[in-house]
N, CA, C and O atoms as a GROMACS GRO file, in nm:
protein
  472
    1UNK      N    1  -1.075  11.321  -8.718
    1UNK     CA    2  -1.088  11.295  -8.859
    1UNK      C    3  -1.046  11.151  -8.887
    1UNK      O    4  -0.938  11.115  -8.840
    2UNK      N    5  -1.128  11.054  -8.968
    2UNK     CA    6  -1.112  10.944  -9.013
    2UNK      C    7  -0.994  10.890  -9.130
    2UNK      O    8  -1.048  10.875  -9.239
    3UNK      N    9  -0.875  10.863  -9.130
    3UNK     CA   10  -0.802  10.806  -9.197
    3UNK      C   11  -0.847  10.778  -9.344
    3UNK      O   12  -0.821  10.817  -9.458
    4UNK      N   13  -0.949  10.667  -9.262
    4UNK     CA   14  -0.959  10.552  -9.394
    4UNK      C   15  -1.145  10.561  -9.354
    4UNK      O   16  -1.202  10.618  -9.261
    5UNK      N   17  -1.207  10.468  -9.483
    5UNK     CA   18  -1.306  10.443  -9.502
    5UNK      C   19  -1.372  10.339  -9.564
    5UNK      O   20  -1.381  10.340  -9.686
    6UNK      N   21  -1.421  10.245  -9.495
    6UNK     CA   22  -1.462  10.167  -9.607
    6UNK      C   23  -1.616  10.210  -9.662
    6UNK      O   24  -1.707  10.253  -9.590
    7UNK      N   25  -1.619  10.194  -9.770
    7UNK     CA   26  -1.760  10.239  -9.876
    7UNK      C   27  -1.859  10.160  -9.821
    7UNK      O   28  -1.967  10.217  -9.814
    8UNK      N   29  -1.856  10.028  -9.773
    8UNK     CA   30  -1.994   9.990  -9.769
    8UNK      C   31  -2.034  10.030  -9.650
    8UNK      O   32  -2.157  10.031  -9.654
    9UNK      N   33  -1.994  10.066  -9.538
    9UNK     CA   34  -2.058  10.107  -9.429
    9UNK      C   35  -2.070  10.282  -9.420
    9UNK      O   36  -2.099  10.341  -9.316
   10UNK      N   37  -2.046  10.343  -9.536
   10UNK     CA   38  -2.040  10.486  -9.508
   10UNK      C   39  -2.156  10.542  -9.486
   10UNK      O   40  -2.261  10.478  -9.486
   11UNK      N   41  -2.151  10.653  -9.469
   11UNK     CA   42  -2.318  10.711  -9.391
   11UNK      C   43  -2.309  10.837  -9.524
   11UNK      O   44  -2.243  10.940  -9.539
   12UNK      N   45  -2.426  10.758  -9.612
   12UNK     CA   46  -2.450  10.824  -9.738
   12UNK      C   47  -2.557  10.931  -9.702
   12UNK      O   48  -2.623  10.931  -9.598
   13UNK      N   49  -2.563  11.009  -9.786
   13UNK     CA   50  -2.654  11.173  -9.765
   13UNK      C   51  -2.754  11.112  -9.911
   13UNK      O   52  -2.700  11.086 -10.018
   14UNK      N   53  -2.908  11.098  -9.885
   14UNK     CA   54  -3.008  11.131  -9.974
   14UNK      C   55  -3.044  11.267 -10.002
   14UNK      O   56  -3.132  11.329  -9.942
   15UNK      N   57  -2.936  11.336 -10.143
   15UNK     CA   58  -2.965  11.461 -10.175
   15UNK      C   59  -3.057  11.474 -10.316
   15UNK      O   60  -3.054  11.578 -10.382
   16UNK      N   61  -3.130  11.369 -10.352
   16UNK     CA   62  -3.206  11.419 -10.428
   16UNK      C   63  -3.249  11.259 -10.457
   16UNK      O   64  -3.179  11.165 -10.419
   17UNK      N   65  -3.387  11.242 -10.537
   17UNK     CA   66  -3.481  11.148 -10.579
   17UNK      C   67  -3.346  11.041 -10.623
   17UNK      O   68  -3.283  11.081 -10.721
   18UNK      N   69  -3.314  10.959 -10.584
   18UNK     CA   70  -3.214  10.831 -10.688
   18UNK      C   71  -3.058  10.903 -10.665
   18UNK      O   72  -2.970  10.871 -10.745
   19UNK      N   73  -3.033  10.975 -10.581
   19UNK     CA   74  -2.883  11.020 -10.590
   19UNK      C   75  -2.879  11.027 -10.421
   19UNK      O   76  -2.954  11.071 -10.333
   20UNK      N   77  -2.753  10.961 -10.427
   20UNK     CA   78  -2.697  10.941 -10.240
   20UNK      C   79  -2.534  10.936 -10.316
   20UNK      O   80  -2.490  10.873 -10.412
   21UNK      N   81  -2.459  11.060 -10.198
   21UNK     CA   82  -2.379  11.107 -10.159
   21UNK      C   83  -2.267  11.085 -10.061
   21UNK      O   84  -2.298  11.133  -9.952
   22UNK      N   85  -2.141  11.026 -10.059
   22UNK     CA   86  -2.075  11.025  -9.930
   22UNK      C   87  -1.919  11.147  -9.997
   22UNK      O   88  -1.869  11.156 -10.110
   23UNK      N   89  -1.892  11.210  -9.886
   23UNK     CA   90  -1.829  11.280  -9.939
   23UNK      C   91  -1.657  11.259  -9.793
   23UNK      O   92  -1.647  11.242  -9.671
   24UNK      N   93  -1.575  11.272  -9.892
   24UNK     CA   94  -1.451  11.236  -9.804
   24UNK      C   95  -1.326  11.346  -9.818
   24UNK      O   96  -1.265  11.356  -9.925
   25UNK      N   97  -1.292  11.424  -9.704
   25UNK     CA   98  -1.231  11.572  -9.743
   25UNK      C   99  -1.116  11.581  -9.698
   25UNK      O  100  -1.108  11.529  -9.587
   26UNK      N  101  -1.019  11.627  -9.737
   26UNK     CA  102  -0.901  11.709  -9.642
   26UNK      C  103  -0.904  11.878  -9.675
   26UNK      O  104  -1.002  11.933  -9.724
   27UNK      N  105  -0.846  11.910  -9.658
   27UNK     CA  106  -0.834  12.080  -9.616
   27UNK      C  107  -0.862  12.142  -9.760
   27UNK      O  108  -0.948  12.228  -9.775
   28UNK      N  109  -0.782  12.094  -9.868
   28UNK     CA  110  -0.761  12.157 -10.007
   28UNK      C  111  -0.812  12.051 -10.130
   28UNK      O  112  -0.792  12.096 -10.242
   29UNK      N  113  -0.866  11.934 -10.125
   29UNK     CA  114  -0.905  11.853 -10.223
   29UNK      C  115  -1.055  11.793 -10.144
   29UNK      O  116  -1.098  11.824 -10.033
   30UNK      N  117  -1.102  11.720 -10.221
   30UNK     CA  118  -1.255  11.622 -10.189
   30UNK      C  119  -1.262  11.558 -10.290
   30UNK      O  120  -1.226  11.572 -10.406
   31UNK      N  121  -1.334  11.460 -10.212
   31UNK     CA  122  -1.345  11.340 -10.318
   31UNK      C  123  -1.515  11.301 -10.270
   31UNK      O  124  -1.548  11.299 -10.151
   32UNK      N  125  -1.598  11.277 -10.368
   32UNK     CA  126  -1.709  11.283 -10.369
   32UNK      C  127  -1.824  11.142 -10.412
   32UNK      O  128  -1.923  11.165 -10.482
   33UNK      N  129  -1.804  11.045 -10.377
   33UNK     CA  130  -1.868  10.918 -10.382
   33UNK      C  131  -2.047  10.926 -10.433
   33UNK      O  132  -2.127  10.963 -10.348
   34UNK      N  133  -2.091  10.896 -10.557
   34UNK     CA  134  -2.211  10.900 -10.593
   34UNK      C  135  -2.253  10.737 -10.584
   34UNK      O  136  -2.163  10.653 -10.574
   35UNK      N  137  -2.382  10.699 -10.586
   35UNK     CA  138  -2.466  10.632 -10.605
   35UNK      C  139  -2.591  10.698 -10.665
   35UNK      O  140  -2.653  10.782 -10.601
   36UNK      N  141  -2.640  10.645 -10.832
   36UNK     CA  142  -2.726  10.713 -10.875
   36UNK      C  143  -2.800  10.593 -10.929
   36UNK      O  144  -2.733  10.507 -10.986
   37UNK      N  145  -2.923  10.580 -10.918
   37UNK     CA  146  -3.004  10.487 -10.979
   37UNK      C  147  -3.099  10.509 -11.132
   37UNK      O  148  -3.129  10.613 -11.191
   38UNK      N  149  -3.128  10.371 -11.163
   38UNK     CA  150  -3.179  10.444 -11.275
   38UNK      C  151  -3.282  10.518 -11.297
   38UNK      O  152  -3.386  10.524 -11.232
   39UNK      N  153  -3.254  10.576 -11.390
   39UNK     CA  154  -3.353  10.735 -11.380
   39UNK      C  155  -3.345  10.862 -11.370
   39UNK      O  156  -3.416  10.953 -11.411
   40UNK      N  157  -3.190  10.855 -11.275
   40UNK     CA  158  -3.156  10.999 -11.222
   40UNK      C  159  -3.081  11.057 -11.276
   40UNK      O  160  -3.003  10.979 -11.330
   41UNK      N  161  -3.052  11.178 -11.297
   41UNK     CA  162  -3.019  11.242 -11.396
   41UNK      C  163  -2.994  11.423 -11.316
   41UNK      O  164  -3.091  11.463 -11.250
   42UNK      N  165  -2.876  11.514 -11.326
   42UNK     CA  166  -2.780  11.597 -11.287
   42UNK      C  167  -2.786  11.695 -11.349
   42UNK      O  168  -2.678  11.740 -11.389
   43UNK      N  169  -2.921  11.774 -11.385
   43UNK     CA  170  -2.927  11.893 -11.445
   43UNK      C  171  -2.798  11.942 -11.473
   43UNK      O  172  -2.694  11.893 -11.430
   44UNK      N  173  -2.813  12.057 -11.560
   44UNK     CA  174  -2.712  12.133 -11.627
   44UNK      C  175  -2.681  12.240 -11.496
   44UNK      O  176  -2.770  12.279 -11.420
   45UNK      N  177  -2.536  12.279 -11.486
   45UNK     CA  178  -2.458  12.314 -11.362
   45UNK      C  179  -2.332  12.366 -11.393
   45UNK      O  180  -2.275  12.308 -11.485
   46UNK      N  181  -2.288  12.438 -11.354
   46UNK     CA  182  -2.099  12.483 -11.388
   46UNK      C  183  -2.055  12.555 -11.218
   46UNK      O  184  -2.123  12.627 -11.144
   47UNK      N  185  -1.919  12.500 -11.201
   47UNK     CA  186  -1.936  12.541 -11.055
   47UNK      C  187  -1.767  12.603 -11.082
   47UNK      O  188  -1.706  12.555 -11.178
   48UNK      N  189  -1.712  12.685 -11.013
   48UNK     CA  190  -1.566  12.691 -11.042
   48UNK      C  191  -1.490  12.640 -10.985
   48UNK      O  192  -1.392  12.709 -10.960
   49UNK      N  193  -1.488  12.499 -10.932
   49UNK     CA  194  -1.413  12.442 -10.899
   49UNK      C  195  -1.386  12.311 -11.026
   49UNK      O  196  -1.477  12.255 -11.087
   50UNK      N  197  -1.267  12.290 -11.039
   50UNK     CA  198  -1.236  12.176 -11.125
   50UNK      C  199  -1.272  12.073 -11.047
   50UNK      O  200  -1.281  12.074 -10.924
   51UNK      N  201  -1.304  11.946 -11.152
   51UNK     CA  202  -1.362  11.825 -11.161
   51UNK      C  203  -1.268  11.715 -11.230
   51UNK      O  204  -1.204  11.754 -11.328
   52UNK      N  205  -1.255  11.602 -11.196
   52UNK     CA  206  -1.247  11.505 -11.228
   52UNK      C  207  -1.307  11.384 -11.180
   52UNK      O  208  -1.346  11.381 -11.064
   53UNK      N  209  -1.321  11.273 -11.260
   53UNK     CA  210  -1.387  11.162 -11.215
   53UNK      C  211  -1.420  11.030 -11.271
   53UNK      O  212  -1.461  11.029 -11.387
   54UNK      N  213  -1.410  10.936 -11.218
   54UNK     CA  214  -1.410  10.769 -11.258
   54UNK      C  215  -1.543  10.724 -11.238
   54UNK      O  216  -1.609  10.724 -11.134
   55UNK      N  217  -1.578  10.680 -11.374
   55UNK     CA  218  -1.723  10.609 -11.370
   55UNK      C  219  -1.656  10.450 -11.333
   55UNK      O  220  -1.580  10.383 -11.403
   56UNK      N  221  -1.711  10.417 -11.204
   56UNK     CA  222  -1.711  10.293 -11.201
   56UNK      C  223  -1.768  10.186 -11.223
   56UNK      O  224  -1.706  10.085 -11.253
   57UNK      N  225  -1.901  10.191 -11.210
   57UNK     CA  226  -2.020  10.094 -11.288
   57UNK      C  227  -2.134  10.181 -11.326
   57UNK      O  228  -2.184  10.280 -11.273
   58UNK      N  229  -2.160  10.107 -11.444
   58UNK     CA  230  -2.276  10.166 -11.521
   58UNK      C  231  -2.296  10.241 -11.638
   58UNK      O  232  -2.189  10.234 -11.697
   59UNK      N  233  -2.378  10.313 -11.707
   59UNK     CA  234  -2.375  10.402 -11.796
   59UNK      C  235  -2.436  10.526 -11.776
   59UNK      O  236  -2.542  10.548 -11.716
   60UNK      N  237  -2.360  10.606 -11.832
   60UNK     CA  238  -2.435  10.746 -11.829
   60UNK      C  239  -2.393  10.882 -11.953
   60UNK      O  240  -2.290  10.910 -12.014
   61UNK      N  241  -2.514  10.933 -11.947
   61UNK     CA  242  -2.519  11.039 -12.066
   61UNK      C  243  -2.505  11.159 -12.033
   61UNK      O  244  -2.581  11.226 -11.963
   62UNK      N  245  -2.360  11.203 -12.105
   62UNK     CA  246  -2.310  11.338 -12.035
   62UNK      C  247  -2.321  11.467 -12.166
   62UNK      O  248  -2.278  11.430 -12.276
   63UNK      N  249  -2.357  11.562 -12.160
   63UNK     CA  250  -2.355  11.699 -12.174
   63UNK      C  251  -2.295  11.829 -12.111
   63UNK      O  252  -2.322  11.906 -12.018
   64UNK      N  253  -2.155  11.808 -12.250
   64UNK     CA  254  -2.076  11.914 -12.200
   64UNK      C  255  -1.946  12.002 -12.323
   64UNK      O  256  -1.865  11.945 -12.395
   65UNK      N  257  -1.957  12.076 -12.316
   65UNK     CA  258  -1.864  12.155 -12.385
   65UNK      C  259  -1.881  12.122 -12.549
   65UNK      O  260  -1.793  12.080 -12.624
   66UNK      N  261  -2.020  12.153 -12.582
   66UNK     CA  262  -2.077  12.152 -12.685
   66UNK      C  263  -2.089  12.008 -12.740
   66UNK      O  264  -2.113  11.986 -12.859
   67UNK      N  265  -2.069  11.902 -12.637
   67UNK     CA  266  -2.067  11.766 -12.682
   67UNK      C  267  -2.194  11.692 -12.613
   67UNK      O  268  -2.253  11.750 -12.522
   68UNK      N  269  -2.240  11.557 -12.657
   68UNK     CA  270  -2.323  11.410 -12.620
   68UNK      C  271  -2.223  11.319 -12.625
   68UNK      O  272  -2.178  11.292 -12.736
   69UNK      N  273  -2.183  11.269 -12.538
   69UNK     CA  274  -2.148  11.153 -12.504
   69UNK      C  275  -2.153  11.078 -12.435
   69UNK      O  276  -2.118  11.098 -12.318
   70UNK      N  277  -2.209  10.932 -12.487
   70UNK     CA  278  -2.206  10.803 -12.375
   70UNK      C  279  -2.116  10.752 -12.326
   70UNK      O  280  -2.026  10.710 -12.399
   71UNK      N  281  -2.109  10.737 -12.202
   71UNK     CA  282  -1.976  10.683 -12.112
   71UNK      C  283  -2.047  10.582 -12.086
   71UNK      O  284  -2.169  10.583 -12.102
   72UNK      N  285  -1.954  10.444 -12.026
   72UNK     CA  286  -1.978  10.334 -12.020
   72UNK      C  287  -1.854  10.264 -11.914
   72UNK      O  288  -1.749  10.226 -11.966
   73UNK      N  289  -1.869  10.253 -11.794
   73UNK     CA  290  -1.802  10.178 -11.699
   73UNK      C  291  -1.669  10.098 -11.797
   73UNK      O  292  -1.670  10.058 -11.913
   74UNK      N  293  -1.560  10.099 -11.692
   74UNK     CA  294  -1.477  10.204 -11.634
   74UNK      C  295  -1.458  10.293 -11.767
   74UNK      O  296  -1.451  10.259 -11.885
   75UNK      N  297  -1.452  10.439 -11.697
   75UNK     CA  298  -1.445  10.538 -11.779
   75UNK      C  299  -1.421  10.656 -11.700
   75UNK      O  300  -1.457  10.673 -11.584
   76UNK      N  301  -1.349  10.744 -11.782
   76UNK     CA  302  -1.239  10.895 -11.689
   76UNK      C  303  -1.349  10.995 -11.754
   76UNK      O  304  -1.428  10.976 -11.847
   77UNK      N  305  -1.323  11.117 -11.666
   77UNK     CA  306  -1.401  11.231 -11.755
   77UNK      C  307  -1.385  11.400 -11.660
   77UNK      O  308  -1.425  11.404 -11.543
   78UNK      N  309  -1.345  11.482 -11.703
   78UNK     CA  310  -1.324  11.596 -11.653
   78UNK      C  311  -1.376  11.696 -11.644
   78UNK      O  312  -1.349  11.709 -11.763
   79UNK      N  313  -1.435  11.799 -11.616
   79UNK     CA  314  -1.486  11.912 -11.588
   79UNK      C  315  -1.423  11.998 -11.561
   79UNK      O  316  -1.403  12.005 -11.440
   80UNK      N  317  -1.344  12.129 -11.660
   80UNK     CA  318  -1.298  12.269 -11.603
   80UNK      C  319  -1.370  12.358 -11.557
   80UNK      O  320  -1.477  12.391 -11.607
   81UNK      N  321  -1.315  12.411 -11.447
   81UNK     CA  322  -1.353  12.525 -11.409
   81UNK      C  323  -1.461  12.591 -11.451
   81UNK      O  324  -1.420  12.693 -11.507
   82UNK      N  325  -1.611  12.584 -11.452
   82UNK     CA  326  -1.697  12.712 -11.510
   82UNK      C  327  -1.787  12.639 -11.644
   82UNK      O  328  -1.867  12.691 -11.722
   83UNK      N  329  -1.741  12.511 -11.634
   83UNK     CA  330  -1.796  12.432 -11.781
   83UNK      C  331  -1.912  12.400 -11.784
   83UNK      O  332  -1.926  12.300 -11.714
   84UNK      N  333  -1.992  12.426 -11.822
   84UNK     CA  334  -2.197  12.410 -11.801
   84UNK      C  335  -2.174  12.236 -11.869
   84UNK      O  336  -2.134  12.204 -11.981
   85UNK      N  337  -2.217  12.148 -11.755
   85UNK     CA  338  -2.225  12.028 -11.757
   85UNK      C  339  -2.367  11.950 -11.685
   85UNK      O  340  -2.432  11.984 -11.586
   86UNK      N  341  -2.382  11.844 -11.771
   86UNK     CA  342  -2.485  11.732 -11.775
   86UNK      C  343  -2.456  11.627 -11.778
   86UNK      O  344  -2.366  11.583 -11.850
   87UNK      N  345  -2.575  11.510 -11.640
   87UNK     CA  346  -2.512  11.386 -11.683
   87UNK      C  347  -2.653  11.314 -11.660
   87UNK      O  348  -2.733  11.385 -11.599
   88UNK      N  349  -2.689  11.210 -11.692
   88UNK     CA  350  -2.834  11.131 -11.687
   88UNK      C  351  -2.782  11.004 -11.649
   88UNK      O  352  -2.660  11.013 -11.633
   89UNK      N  353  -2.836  10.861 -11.623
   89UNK     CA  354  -2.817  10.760 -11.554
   89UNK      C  355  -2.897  10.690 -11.698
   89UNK      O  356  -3.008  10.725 -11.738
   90UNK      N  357  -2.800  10.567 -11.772
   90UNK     CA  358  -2.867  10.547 -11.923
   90UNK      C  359  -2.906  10.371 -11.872
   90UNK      O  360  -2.818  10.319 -11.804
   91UNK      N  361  -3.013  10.297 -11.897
   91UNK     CA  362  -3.037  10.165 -11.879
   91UNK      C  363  -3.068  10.144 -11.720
   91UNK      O  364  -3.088  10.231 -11.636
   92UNK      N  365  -3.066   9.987 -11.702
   92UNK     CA  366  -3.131   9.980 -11.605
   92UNK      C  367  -3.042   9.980 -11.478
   92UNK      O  368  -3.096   9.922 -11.383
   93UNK      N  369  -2.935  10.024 -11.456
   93UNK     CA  370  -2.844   9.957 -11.372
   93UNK      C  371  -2.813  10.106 -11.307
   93UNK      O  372  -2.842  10.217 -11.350
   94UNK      N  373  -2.732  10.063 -11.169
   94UNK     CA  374  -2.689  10.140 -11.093
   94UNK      C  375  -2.593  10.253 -11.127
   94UNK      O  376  -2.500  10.195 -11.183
   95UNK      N  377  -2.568  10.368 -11.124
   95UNK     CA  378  -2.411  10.421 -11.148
   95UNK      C  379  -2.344  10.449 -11.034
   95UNK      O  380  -2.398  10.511 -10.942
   96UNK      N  381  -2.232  10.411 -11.029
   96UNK     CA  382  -2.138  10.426 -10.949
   96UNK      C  383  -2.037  10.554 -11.006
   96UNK      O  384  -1.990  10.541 -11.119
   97UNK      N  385  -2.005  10.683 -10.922
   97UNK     CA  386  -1.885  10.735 -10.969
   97UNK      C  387  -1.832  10.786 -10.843
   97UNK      O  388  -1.875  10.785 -10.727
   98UNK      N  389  -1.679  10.852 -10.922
   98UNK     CA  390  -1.627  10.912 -10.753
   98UNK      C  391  -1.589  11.049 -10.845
   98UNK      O  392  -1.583  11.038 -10.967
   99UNK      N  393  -1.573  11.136 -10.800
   99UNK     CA  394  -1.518  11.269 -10.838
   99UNK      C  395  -1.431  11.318 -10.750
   99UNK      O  396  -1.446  11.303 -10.629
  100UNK      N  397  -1.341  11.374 -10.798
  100UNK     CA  398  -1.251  11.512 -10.709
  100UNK      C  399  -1.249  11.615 -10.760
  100UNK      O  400  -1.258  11.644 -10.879
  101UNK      N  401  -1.235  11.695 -10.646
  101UNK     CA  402  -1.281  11.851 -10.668
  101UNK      C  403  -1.189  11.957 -10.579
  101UNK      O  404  -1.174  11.957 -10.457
  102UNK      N  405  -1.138  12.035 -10.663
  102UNK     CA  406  -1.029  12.117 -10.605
  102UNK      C  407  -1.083  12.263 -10.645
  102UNK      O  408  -1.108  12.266 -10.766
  103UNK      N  409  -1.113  12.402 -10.570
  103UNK     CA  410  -1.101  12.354 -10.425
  103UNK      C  411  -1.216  12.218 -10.388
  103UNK      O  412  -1.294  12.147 -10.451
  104UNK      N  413  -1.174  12.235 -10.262
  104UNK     CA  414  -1.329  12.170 -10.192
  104UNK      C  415  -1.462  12.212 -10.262
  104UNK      O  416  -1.451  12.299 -10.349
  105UNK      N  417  -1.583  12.165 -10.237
  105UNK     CA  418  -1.700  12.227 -10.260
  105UNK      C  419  -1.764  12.246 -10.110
  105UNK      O  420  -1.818  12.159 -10.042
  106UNK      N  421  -1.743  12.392 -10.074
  106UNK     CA  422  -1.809  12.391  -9.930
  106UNK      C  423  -2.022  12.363  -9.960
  106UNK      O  424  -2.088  12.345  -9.858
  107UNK      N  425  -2.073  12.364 -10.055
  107UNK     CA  426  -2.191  12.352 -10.098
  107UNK      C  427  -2.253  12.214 -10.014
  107UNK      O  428  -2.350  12.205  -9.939
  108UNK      N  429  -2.158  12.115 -10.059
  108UNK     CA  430  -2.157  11.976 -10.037
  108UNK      C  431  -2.111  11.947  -9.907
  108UNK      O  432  -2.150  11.834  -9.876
  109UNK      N  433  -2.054  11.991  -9.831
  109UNK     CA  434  -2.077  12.018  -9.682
  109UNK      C  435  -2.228  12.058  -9.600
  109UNK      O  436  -2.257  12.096  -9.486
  110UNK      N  437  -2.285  12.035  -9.697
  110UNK     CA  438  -2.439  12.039  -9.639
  110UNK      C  439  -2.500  11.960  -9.648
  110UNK      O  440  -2.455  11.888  -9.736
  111UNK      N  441  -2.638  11.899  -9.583
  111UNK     CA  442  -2.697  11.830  -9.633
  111UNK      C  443  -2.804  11.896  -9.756
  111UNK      O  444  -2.878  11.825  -9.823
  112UNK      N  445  -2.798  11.972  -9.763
  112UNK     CA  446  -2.940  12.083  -9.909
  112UNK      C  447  -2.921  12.007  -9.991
  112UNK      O  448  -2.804  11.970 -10.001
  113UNK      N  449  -3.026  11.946 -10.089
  113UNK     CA  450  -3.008  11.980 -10.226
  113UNK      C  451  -3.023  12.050 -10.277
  113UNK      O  452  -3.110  12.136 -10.270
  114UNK      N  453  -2.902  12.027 -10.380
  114UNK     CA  454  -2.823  12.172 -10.497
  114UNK      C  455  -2.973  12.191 -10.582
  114UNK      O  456  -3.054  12.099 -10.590
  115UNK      N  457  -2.997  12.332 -10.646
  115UNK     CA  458  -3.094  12.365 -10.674
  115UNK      C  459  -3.100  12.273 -10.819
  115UNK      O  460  -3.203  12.238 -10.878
  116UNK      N  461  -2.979  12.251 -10.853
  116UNK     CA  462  -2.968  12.169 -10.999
  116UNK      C  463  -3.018  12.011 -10.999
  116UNK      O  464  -3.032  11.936 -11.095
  117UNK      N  465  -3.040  11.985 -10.850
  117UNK     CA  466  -3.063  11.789 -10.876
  117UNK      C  467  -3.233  11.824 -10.835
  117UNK      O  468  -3.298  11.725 -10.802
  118UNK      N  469  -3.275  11.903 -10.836
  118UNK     CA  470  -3.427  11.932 -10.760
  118UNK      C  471  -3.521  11.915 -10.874
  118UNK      O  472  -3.642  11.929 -10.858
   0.00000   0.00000   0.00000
């Protein structure tokens, strides 16, 4: 198992049209590295694992817990347990985010795409 990582050489997973994946684990947490281009966009989804996560560059349009809201680099944002959530990729630019997810998501231990980015 790898310590450390640097991002630009990681060996990203193409799991759907404009979305690549690197995912970095220990036993009881994950942390989940997106690259989404513009265009792409994260169907509606609720998984029971909690979420959190840092938009690091870019914008994007999220749908969740009876809300619309535009997020806009740097920006925090959470997901409980079971929460039917949406996110789209807004303008022309790249999005960058990272998420953690407790438990793990053994899903994302695969290469499949999730039936929700299809």
């Amino acid at each position: 198992m790898e310590l450390f990582q640097d991002l630009r050489s990681a060996d990203f997973e193409n799991i759907a049209p404009g979305v690549r994946r690197f995912v970095f684990t220990l036993e009881r947490v994950m942390l989940a590295y997106f690259q989404l281009e513009p265009g792409a966009r994260i169907a509606m989804h609720s998984h029971p694992h909690e979420q959190v996560g840092i938009l690091i560059e870019g914008r994007t349009l999220w749908r969740m817990g009876g809300q619309e809201r535009l997020l806009e680099a740097p920006a925090l944002y959470r997901v409980p347990s079971g929460e039917p959530h949406e996110v789209e990729v807004v303008g022309d630019h790249r999005v960058l985010v990272m998420d953690a997810f407790s438990p793990i998501r053994e899903d994302f231990l695969s290469s499949e795409t999730p039936p929700y980015m299809k």
